[in-house]
Backbone as CSV, one residue per row, in Angstrom:
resi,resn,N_x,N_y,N_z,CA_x,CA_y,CA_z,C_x,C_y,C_z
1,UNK,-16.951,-31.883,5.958,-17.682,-30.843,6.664,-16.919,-30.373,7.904
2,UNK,-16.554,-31.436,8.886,-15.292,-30.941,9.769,-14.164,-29.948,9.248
3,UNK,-13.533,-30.238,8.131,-12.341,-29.269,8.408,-13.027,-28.158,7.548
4,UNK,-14.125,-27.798,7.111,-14.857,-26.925,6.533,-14.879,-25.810,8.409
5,UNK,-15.554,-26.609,9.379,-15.386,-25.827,10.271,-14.717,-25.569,11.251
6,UNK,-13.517,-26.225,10.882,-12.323,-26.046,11.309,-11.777,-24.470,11.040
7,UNK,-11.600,-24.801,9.356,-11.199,-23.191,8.775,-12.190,-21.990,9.325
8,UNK,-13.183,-22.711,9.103,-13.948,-20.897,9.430,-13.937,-20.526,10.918
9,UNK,-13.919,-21.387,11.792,-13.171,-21.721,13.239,-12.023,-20.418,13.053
10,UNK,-11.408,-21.050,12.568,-9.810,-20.403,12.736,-9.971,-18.881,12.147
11,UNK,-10.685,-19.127,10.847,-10.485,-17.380,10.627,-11.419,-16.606,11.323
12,UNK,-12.851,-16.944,12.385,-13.165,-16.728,12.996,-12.500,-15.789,14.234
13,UNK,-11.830,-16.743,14.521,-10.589,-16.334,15.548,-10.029,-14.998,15.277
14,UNK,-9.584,-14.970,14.222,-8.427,-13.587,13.598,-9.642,-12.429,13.780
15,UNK,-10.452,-13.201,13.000,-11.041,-11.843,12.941,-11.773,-11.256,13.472
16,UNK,-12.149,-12.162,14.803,-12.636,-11.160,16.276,-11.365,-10.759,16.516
17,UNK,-10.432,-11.193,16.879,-9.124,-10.515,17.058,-8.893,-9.390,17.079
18,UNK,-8.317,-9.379,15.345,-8.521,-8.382,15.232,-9.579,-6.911,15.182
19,UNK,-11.106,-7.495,15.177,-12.075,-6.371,15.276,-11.867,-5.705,17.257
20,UNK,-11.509,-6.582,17.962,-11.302,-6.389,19.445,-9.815,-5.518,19.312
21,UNK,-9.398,-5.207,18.592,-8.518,-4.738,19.317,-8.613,-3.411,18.644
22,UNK,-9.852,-2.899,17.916,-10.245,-1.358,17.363,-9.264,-0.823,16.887
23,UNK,-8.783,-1.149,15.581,-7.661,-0.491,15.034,-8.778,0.961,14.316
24,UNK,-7.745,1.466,14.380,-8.241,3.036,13.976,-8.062,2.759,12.480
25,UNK,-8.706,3.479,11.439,-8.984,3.885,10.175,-7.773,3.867,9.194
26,UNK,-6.625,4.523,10.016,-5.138,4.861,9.327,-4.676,3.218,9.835
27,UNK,-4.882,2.366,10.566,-4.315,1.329,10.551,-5.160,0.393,9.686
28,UNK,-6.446,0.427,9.471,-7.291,-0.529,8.233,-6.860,0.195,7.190
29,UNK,-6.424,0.941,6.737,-6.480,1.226,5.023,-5.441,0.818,4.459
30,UNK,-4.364,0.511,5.006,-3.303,-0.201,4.441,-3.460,-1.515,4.130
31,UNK,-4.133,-2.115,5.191,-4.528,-3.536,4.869,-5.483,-4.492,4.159
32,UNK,-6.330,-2.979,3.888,-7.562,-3.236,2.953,-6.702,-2.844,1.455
33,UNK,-6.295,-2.314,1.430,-5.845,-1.594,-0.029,-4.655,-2.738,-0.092
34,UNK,-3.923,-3.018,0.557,-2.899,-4.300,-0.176,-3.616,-5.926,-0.192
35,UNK,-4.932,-5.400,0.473,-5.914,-6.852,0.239,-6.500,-6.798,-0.963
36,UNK,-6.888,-5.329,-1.065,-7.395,-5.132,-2.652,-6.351,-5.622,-3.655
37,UNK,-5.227,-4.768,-3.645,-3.932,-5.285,-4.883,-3.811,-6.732,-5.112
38,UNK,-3.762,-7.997,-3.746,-3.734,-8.899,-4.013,-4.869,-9.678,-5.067
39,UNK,-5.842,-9.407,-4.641,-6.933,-9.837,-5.576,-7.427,-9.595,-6.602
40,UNK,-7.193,-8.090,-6.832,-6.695,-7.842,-8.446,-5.534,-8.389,-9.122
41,UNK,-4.310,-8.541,-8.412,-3.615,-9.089,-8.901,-3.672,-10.928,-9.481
42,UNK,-4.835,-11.528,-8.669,-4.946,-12.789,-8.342,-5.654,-12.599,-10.205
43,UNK,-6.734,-11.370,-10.244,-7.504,-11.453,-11.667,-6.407,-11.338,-12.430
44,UNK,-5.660,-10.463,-12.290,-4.932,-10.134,-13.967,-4.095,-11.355,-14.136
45,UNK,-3.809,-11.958,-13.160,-2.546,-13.258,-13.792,-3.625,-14.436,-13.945
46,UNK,-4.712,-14.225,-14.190,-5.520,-15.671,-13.791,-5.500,-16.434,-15.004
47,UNK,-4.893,-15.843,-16.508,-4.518,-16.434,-17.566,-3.628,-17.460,-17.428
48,UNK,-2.653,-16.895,-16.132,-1.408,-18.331,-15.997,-1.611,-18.691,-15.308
49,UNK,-1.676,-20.607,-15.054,-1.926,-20.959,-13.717,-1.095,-21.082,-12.211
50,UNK,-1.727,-20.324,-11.471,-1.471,-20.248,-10.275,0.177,-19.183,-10.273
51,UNK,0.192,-18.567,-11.413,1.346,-17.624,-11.165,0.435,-16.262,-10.757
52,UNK,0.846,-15.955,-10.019,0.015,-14.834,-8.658,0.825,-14.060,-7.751
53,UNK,0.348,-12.907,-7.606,1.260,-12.020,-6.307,0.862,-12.319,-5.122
54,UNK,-0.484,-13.124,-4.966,-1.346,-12.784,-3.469,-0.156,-13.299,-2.523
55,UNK,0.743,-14.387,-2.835,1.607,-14.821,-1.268,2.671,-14.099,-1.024
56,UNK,3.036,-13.173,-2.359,4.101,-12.068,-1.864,3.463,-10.574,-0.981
57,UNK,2.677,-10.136,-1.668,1.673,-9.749,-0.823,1.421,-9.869,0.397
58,UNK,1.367,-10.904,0.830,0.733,-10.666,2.228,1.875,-11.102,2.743
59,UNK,3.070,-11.956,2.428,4.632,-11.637,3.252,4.733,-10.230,3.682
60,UNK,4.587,-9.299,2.295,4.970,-7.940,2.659,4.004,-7.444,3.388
61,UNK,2.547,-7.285,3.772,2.218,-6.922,4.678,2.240,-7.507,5.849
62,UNK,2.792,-8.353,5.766,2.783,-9.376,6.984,4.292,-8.708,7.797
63,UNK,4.974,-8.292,6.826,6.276,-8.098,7.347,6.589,-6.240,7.686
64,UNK,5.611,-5.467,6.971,5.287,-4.213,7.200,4.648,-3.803,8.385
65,UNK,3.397,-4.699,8.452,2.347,-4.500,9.751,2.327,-4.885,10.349
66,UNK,2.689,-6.317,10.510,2.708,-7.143,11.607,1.473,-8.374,11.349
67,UNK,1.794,-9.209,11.783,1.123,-10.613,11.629,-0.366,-10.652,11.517
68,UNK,-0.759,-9.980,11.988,-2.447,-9.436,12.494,-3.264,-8.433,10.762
69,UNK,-2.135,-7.551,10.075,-2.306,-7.336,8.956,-2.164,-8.033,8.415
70,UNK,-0.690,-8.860,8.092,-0.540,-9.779,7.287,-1.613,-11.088,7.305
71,UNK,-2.214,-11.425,7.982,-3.166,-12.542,8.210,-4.525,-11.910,7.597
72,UNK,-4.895,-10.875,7.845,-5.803,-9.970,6.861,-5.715,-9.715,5.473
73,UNK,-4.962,-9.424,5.090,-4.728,-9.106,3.728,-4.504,-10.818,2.749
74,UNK,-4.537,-11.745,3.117,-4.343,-12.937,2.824,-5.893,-13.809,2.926
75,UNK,-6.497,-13.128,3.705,-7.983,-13.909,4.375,-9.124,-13.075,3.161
76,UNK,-8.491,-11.725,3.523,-9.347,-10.819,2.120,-9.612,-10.862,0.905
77,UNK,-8.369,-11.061,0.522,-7.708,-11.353,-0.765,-8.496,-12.428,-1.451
78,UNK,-8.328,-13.744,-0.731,-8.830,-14.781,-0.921,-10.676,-15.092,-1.344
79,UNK,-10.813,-14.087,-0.489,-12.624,-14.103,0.066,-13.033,-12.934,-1.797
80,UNK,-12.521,-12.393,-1.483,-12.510,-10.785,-2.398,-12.234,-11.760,-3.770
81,UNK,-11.436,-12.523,-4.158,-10.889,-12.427,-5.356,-11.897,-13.526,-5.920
82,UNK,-12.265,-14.539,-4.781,-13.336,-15.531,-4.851,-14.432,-15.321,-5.566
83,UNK,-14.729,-13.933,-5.604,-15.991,-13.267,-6.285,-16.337,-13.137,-7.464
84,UNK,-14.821,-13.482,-8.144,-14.772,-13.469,-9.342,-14.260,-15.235,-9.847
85,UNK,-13.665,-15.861,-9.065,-13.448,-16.943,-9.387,-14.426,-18.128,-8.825
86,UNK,-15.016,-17.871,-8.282,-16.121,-18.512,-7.511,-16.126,-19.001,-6.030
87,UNK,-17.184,-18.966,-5.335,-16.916,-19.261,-3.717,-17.603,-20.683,-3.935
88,UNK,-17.010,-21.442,-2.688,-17.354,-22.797,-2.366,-16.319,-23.592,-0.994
89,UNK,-16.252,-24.723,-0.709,-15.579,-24.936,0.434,-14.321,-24.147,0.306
90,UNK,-13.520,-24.619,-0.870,-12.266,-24.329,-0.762,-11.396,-22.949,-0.201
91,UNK,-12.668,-21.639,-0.140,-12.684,-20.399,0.153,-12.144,-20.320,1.613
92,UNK,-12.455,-21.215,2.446,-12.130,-20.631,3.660,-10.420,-21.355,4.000
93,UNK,-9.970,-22.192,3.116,-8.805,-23.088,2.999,-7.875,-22.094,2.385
94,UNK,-7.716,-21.227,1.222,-7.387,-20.427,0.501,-7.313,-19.332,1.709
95,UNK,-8.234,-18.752,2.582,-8.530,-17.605,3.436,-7.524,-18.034,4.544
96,UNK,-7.765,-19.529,5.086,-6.750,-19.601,6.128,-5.039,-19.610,5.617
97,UNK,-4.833,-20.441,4.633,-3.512,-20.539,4.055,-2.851,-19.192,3.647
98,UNK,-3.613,-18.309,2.649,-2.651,-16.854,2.267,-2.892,-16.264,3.767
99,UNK,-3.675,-16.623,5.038,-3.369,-15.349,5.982,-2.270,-16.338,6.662
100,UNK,-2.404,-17.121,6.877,-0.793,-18.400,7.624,-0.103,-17.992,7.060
101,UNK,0.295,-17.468,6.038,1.744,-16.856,5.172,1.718,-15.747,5.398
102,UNK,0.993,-14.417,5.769,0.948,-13.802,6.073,1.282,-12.918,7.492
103,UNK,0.569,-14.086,8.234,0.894,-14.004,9.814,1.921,-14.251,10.017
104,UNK,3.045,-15.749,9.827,3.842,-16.445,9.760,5.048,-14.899,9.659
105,UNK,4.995,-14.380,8.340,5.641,-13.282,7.657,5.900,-12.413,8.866
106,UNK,4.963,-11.739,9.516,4.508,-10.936,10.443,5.191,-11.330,11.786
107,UNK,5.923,-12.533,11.996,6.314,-12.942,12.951,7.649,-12.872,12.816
108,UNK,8.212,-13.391,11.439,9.628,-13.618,10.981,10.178,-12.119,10.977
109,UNK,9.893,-10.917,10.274,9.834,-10.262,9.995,11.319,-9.426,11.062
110,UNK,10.200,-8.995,12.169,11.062,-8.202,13.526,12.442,-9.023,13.842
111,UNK,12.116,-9.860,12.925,13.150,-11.127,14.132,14.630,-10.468,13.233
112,UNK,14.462,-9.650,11.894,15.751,-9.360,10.898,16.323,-10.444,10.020
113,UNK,15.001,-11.864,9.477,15.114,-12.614,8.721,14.963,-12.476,7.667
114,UNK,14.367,-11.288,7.102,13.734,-10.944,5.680,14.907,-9.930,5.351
115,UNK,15.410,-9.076,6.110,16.585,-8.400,6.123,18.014,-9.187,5.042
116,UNK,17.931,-10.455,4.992,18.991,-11.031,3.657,18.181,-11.565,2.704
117,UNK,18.106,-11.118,1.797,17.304,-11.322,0.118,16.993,-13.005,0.234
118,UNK,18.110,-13.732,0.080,18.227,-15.603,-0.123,17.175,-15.251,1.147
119,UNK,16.988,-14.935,2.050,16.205,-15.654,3.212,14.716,-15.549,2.567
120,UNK,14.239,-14.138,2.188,13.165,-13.581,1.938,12.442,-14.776,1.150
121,UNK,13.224,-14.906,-0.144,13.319,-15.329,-1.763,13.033,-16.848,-1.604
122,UNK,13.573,-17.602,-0.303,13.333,-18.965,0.050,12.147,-19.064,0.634
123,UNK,11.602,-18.130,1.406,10.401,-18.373,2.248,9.432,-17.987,1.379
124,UNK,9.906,-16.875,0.055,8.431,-16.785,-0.871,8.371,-18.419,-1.315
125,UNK,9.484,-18.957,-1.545,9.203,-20.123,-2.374,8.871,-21.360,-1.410
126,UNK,8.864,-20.994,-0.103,7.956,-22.359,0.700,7.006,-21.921,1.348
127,UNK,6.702,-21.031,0.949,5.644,-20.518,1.768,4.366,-20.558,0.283
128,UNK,4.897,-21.273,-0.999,3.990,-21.001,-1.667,3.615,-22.693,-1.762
129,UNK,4.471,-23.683,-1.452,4.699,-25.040,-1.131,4.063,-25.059,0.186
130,UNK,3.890,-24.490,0.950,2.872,-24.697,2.691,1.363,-24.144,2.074
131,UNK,0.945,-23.277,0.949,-0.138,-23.402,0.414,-0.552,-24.787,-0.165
132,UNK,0.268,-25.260,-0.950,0.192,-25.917,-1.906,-0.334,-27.295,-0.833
133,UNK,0.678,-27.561,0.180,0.990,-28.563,1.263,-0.918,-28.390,1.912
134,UNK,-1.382,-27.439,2.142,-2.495,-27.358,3.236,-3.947,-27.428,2.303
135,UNK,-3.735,-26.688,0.360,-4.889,-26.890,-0.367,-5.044,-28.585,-0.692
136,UNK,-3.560,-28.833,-1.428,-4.167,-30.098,-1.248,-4.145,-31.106,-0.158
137,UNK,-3.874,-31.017,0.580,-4.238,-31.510,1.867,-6.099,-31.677,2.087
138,UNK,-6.666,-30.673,1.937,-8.248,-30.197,1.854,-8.451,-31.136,0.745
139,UNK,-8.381,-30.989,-0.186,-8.743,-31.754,-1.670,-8.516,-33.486,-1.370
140,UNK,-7.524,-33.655,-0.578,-7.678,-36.065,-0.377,-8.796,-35.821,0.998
141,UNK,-8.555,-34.830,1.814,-9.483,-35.303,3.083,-11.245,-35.021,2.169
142,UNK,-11.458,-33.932,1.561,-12.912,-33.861,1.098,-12.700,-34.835,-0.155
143,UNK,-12.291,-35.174,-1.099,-12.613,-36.120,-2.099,-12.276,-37.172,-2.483
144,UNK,-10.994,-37.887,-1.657,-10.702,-39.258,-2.018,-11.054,-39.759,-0.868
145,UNK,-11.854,-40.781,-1.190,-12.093,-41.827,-0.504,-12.665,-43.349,-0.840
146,UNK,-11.563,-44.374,-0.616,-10.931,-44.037,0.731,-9.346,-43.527,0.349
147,UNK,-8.797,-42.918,1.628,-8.086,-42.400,1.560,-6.775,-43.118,1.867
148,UNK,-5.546,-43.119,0.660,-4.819,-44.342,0.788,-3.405,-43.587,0.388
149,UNK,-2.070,-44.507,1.327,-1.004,-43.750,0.877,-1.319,-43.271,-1.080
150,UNK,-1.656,-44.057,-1.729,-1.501,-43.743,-3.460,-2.195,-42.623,-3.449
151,UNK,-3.612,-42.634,-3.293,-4.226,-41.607,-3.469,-3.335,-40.194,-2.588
152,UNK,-2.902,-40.184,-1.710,-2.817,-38.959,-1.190,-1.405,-38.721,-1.866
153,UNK,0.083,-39.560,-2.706,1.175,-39.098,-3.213,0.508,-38.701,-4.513
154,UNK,-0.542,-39.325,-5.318,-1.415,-38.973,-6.565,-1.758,-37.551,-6.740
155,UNK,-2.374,-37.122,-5.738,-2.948,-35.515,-5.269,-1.864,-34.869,-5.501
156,UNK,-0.810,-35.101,-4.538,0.341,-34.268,-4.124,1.021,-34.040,-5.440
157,UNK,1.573,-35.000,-6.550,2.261,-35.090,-7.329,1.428,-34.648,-8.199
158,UNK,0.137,-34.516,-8.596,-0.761,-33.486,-9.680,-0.248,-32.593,-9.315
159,UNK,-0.840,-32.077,-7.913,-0.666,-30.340,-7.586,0.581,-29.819,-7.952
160,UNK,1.662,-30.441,-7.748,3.212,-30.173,-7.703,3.581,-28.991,-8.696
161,UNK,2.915,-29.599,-9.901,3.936,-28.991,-10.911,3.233,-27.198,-10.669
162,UNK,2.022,-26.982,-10.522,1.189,-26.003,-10.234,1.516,-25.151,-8.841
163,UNK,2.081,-25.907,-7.862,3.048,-25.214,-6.433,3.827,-24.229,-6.608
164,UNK,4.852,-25.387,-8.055,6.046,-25.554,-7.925,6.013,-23.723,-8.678
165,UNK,5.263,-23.589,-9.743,4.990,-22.702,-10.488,4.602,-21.341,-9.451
166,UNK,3.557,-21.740,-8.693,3.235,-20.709,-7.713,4.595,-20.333,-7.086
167,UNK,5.463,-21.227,-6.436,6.756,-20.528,-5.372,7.432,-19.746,-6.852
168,UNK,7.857,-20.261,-7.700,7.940,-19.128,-8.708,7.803,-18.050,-8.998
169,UNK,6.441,-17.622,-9.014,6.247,-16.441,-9.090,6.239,-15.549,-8.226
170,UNK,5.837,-16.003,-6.887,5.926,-15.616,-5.704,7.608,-15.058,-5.153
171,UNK,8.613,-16.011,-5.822,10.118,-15.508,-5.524,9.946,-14.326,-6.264
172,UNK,9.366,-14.507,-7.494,9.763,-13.436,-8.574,8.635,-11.796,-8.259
173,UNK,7.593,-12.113,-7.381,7.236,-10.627,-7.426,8.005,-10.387,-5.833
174,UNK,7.927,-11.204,-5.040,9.369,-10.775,-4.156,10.217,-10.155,-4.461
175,UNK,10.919,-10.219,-5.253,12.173,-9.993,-5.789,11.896,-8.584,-6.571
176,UNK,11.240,-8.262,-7.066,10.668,-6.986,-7.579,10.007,-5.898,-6.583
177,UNK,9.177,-6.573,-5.492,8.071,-5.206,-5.170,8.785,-5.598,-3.912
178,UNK,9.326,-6.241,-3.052,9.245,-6.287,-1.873,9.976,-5.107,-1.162
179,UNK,10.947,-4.794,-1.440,11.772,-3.603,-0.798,11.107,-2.217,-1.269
180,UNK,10.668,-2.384,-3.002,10.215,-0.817,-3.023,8.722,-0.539,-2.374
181,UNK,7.878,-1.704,-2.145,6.865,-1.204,-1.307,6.945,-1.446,-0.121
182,UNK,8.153,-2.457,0.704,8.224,-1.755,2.275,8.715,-0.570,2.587
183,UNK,9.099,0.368,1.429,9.795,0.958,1.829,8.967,2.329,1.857
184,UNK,7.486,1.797,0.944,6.741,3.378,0.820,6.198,2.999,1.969
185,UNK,5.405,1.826,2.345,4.735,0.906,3.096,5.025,2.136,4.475
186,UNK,6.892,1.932,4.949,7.293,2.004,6.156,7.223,3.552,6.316
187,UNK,7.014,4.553,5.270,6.791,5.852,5.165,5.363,6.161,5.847
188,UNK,4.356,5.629,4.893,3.373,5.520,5.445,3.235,5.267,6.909
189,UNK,4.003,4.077,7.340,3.771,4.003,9.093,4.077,4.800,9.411
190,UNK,5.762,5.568,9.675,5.862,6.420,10.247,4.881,7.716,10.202
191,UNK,4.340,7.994,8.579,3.925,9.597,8.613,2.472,9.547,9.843
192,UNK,1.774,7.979,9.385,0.461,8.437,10.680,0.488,7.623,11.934
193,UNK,1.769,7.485,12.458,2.378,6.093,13.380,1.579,5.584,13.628
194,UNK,1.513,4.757,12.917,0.997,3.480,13.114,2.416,2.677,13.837
């Protein structure tokens, strides 16, 4: 129940945040509409497990808009796609983790780290391993107990092969959408400066 309100704590946070700082209309629609894509996207791959766009996704808005989008479109996504996969604790763990990759993104971004492909292509693939690292993390603190080095390498080494699969796909829609939609993405900023 603690780290239940821990998470909603935290996305709490963002998202007075961000409602305080009154972004205008032309700055929410980008972030709602690539929150939407993620979570459709989360449906159409939901045949394979855990191969998904949502963490490339919100890199790229994270790295388009800035940390504050990117942490949105990851929190949305999550909440939004839930609707169809079902809500329960794990929702706000999922909400904090894709917007931490998101934000994270949003930070790296300006710095001209995403600017060399290997850099991008490595951080889709640990940044889908820092999901993997923080869900099951949630999963030994709410259900094993007691909680023992075995049990918690047990967890880790189930989830693995299912991570390992996620940074996968995550390199791989990187590697496809990331440049051609920062690049409409960065059109868009300029035409209503954002």
């Amino acid at each position: 129940m603690l780290t239940f309100v821990v998470a909603v704590a935290a996305i709490a946070v963002f998202f007075l945040s961000f409602e305080r700082s009154k972004p205008a209309l032309r700055q929410i629609m980008p972030t709602v509409v690539l929150a939407a894509l993620a979570a459709a996207g989360r449906i159409i791959f939901a045949p394979i497990p855990d191969f998904k766009p949502v963490s490339a996704i919100c890199i790229i808005a994270g790295a388009t808009f800035g940390r504050q989008s990117g942490f949105m479109v990851g929190a949305l996504a999550a909440l939004v796609s839930n609707f169809f996969f079902g809500q329960g604790a794990w929702t706000p763990w999922q909400m904090y983790t894709w917007g931490l990759i998101g934000y994270i993104s949003g930070i790296a971004a300006p710095h001209g780290w995403f600017d060399k492909k290997p850099v991008l292509l490595i951080w889709g693939f640990l940044s889908a391993m820092l999901y993997g690292l923080l869900l099951n993390g949630w999963y030994v603190i709410g259900f094993e107990h007691p909680i023992t080095w075995q049990t918690v390498l047990a967890a880790y080494a189930a989830g693995f092969p299912l991570d390992f699969i996620h940074g996968i796909a995550t390199t791989l829609f990187l590697a496809a959408l990331y440049l051609p939609w920062k690049r409409k993405l960065e059109r868009v900023k300029r035409k209503y400066c954002m």
